[in-house]
C-alpha positions as CSV (number, residue, x, y, z in Angstrom):
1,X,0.0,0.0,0.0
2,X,1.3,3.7,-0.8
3,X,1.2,5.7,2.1
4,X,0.3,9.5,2.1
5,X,2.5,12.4,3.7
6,X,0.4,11.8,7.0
7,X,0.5,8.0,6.8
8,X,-3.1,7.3,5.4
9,X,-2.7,4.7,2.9
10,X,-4.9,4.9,-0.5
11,X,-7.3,2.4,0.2
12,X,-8.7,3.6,3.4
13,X,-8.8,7.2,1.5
14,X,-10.2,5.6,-2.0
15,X,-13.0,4.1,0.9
16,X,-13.7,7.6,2.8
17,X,-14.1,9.2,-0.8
18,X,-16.9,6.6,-1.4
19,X,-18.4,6.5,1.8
20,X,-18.8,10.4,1.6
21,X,-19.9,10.2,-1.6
22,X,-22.9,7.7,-1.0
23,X,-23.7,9.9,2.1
24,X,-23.8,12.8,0.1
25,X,-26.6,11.2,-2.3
26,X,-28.2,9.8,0.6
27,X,-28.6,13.0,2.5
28,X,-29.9,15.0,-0.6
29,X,-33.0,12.5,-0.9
30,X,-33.1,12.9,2.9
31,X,-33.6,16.4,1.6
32,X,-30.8,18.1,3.4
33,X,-29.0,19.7,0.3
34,X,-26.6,21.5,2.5
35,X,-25.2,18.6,4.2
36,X,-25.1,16.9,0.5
37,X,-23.3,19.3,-0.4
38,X,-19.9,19.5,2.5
39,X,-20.3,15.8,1.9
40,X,-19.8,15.6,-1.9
41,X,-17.7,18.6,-1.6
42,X,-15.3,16.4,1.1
43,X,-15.8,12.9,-1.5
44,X,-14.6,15.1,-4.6
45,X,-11.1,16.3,-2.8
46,X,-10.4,12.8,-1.0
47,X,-11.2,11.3,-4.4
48,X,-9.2,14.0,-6.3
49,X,-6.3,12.9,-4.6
50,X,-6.9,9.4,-4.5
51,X,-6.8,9.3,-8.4
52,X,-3.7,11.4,-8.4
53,X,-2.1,8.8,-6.7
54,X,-3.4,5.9,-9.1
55,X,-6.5,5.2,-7.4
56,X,-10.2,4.3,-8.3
57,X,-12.3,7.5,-9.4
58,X,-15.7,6.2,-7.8
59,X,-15.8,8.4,-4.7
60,X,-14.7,11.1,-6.6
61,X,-17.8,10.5,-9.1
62,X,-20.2,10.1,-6.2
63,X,-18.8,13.6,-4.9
64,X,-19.9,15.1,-7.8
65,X,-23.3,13.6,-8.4
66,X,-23.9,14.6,-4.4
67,X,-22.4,18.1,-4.8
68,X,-24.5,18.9,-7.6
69,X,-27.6,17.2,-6.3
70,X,-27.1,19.6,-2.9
71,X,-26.5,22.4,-4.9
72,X,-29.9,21.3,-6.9
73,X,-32.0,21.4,-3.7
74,X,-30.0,24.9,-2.3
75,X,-31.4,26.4,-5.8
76,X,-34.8,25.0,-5.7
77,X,-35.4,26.5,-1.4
78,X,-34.1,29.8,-2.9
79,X,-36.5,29.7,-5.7
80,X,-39.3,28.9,-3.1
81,X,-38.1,31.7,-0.7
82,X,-38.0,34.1,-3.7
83,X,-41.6,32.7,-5.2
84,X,-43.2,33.3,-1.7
85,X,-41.4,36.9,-1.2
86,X,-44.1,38.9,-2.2
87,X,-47.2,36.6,0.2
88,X,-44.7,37.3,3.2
89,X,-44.6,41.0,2.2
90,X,-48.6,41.5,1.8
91,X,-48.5,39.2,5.4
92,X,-46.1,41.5,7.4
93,X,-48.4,44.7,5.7
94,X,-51.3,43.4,7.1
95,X,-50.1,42.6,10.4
96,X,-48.6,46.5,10.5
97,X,-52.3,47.7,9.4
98,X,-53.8,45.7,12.2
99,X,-51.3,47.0,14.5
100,X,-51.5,50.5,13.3
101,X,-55.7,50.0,13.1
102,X,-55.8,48.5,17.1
103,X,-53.4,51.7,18.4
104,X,-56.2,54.2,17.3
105,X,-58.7,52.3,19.4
């Protein structure tokens, strides 16, 4: 086995790349894109420097699937957030108009 500069041999870093990897996937369909995402984005350099090193590319694939599915479901609560902008605006109006309307009683 080929040891790293801080003694981690390539197989139990081609394995932590593919463990991350699956959890990444794993956690976006658990619908927690952010945690998908430091996952995949952990898989992708442990796998980066796994195949630099003559190593299998599978974690390093499974990072990038995982990152991009995070990243995915980061977009799609910022589209949601922006989509229901303007119901939260008319919301907080009509609570200040309430307020506003109970003062002058």
């Amino acid at each position: 086995m080929e040891d790293d500069r801080n003694g981690t041999t390539l197989h139990q870093m081609e394995t932590a790349s593919l463990i991350c990897g699956v959890l990444s996937i794993v956690f976006y369909f658990l619908s927690l894109g952010f945690v998908s995402m430091i996952l995949g984005i952990v898989a992708i350099v442990l796998g980066n420097r796994c195949r630099t090193q003559g190593g299998s590319v599978a974690g390093f694939v499974c990072g990038i699937v995982g990152t991009c599915l995070g990243l995915l479901m980061l977009l799609e609560a910022l589209m949601i957030l922006i989509g229901l902008r303007p119901f939260i605006d008319s919301l907080f109006d009509l609570l200040r108009q309430t307020h506003h309307s109970m003062r002058l009683i």
